[in-house]
C-alpha positions as CSV (number, residue, x, y, z in Angstrom):
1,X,110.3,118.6,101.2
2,X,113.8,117.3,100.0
3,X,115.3,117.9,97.0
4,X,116.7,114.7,95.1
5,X,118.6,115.2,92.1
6,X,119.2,112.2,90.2
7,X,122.3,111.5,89.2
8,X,121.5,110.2,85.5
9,X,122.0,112.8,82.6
10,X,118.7,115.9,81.9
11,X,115.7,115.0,80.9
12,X,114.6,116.5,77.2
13,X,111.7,117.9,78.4
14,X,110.4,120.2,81.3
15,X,107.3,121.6,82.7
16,X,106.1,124.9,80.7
17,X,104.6,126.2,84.1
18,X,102.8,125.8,87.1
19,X,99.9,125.7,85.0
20,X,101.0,122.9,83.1
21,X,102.2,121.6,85.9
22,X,98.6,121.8,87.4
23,X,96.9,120.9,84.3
24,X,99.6,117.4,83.4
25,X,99.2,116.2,87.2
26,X,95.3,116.8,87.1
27,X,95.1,114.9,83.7
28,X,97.6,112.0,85.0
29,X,95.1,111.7,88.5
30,X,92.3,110.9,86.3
31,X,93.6,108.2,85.0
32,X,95.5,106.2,87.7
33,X,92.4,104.2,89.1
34,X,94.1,101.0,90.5
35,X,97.5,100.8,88.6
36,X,98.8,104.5,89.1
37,X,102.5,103.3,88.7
38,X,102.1,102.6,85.1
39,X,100.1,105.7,84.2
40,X,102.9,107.5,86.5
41,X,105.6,106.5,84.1
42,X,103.9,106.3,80.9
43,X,102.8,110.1,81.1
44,X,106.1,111.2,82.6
45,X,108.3,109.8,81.2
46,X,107.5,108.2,77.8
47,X,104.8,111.2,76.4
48,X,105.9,114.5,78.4
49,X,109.8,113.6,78.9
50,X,109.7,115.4,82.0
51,X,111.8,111.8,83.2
52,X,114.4,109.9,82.1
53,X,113.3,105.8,83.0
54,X,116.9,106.5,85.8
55,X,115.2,109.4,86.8
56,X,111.9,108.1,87.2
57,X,113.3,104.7,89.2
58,X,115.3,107.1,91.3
59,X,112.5,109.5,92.0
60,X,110.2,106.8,92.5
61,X,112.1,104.7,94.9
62,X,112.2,108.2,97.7
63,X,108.7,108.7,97.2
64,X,108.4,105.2,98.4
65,X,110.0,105.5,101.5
66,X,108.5,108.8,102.6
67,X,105.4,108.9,104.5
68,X,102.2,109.6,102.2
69,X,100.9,108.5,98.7
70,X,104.0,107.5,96.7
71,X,102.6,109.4,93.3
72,X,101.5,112.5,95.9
73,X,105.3,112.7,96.9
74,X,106.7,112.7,93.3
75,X,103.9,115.3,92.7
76,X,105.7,117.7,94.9
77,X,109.1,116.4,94.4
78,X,108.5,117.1,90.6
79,X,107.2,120.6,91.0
80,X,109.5,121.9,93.6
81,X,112.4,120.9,91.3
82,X,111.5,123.2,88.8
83,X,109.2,125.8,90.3
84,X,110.2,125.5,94.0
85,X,107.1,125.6,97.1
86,X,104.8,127.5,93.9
87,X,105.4,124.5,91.7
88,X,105.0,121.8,94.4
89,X,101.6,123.2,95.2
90,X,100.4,123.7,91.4
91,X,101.6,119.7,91.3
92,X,99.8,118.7,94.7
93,X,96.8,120.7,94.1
94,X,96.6,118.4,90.3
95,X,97.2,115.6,91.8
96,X,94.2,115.8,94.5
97,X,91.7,118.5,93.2
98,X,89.6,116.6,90.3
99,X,90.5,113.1,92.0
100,X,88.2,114.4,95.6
101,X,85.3,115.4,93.8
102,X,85.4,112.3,91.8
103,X,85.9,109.8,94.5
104,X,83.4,111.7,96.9
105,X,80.7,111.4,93.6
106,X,81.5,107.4,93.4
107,X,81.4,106.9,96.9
108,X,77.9,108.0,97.0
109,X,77.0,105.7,94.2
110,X,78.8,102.8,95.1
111,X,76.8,102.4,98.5
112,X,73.6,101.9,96.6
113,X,75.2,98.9,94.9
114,X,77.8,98.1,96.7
115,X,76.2,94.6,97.8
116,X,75.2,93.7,94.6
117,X,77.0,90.9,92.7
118,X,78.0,92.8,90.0
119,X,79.6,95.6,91.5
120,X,81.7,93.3,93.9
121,X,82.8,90.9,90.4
122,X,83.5,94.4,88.7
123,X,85.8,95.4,91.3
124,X,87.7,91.9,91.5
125,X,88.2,92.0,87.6
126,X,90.3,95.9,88.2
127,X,92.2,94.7,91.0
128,X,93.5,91.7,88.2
129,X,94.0,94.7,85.6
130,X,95.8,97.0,88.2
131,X,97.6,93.9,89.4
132,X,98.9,93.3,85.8
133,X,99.7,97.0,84.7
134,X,102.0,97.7,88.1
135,X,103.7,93.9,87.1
136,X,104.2,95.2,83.1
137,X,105.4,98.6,84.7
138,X,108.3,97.3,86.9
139,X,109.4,94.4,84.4
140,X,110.0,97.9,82.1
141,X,111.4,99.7,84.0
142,X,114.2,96.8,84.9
143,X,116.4,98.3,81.9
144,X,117.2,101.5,83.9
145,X,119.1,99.8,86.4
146,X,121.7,99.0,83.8
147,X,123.1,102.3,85.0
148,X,122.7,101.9,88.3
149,X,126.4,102.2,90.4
150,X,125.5,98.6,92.3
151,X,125.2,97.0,88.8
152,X,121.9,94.9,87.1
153,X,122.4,91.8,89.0
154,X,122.7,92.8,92.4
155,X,119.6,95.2,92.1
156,X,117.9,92.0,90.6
157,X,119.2,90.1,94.0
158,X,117.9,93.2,96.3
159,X,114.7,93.1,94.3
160,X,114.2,89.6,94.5
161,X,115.3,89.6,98.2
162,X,112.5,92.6,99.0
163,X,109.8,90.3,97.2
164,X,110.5,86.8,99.3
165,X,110.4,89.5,103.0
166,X,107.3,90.8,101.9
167,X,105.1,88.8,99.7
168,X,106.4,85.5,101.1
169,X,107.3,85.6,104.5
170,X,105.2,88.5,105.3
171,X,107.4,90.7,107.3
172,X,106.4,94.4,108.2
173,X,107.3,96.8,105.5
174,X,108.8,98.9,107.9
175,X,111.4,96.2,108.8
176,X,112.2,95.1,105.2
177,X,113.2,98.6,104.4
178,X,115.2,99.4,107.5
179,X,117.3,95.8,107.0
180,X,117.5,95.2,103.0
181,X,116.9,99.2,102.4
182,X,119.7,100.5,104.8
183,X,121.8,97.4,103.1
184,X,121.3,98.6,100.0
185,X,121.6,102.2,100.9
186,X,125.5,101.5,102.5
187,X,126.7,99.1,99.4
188,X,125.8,102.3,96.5
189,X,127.6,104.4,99.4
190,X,130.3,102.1,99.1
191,X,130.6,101.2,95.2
192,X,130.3,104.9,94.6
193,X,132.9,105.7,96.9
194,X,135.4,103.5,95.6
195,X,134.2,104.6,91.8
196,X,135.0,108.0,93.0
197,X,138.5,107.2,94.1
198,X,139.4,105.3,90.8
199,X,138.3,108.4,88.9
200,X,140.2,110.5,91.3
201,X,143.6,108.0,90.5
């Protein structure tokens, strides 16, 4: 489980203890049906504080690329910050306790209607709500990478880039992240190399 410390200043606020831990992940599980991203940073980083938004991108952006649920990962990245393999598994065990019994509930009484009319339409209208909570999410979340070493515009470009490979031309998500990820990866190595060096001067 790696450790990633952000690079941007503390957060205000941190987890009480493993039972808040348990308790905030649990709560925040309950309500990410469809558009977990935006109940991810709302609860985290706008009402607890556990987050600053350059913390949250940062943290966010390894959970992506590691194998598993992106809001699992920052579960245990989040809890094993602060309360080491404990906290990570107070974290995880929120995150997927309440969540399994309530899935397992609705998937028993979804297959009595699932061929109904109504149940298909309802599901279409929350993949259009999800759809529009993960788009409001990311355009706020765009002001944190005013601090970003690579600067606004080029994450913009990289961003922009990322979304033509994928949505677009439709190329595996492994490969987008290996080419445009590793890209990206080398130019912070490089801008903060040289920003280390001035400061050094």
């Amino acid at each position: 489980m790696p450790e990633h410390t952000p690079s941007t200043d503390a957060a205000p606020n941190r987890p009480r203890s493993r039972t808040d831990l348990f308790l905030s992940f649990t709560w925040l599980a309950l309500q990410g049906f469809g558009g977990v991203l935006a109940v991810v940073q709302r609860e985290l980083v706008e009402k607890k504080r556990w987050m600053t938004r350059e913390q949250f991108v940062e943290d966010w952006a390894v959970a992506q690329i590691m194998p598993g649920p992106n809001v699992v990962n920052l579960s245990l990245m989040i809890g094993g910050r602060y309360f080491g393999l404990p906290g990570a598994l107070a974290a995880l065990s929120g995150m997927l306790a309440a969540p399994l019994v309530l899935v397992l509930l609705l998937a028993a009484l979804y297959g009595s209607v699932a061929d109904s009319a109504a149940a298909q339409g309802a599901l279409r209208g929350m993949g259009a709500v999800a759809a529009g909570l993960i788009t409001a999410t990311g355009i706020k979340l765009i002001g944190a990478l005013d601090k970003n070493a690579m600067g606004l515009w080029v994450c913009i470009g990289l961003a922009a880039l990322t979304f033509v490979a994928i949505a677009l031309l439709r190329l595996p998500l492994a490969w987008v992240l290996l080419v445009i990820g590793s890209g990206a990866c080398l130019w912070a190595y490089r801008v903060l190399g040289r920003t280390g060096k001035e400061t050094q001067a």
